[in-house]
C-alpha positions, 0 to 999 in steps of 0.5 A: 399744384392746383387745376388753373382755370383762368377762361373760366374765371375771364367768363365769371368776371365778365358776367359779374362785372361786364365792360369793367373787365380790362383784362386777364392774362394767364402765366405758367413756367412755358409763358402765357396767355393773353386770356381776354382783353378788353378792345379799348386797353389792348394797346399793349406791345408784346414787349410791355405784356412780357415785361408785365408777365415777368413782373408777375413772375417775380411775385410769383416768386416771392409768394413763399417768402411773403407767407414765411415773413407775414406768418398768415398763411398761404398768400392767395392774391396780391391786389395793385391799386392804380389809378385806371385799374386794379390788378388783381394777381391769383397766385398757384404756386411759383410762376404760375397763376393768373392776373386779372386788372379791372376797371378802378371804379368797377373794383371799388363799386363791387367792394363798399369796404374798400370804398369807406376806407379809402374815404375814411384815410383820405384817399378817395 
């Protein structure tokens, strides 16, 4: 299993894209860490964090399957688009790994591609 270092990727984030950082949660096969927050998102009951962290383990989980099924190779992230975030989610290995949700405009103003597709299907 590879080193996680998931403070050292909140402070990364945080330098490149600053308050656009909503948060960073890191899980393992014991639990996990609400490793950082942003103070105007962090409204969520644990209920709502343990349901979102079993949600990733579940992805977690299927990591193997998707590689198998896909044929491309190990699967590194799987990136949810909303609305308000992008969550991004750093797959180690089965149950572990480390999640990471920043601002919607943030994520798209760091990534022109993303953007001029969304445009060119209509979506933005």
């Amino acid at each position: 299993m590879p080193q996680i270092y998931p403070y050292r990727l909140a402070e990364f984030l945080h330098e490149q894209v600053g308050d656009g950082l909503r948060s960073v949660i890191y899980h393992d096969r014991e639990g996990y860490e609400v490793v950082y927050v942003r103070d105007d998102v962090d409204d969520f009951a644990d209920d709502d964090i343990d349901n979102i962290v079993a949600d990733l383990w579940a992805d977690s989980y299927e990591q193997g399957i998707r590689e198998d099924l896909r044929g491309h190779g190990p699967l590194n992230c799987s990136v949810w688009v909303f609305e308000e975030a992008i969550e991004m989610h750093f797959v180690a290995d089965e149950r572990n790994g480390v999640a990471v949700a920043l601002d919607t405009e943030t994520f798209l103003a760091q990534s022109s591609f993303i953007r001029r597709c969304l445009g060119v299907a209509g979506l933005e």
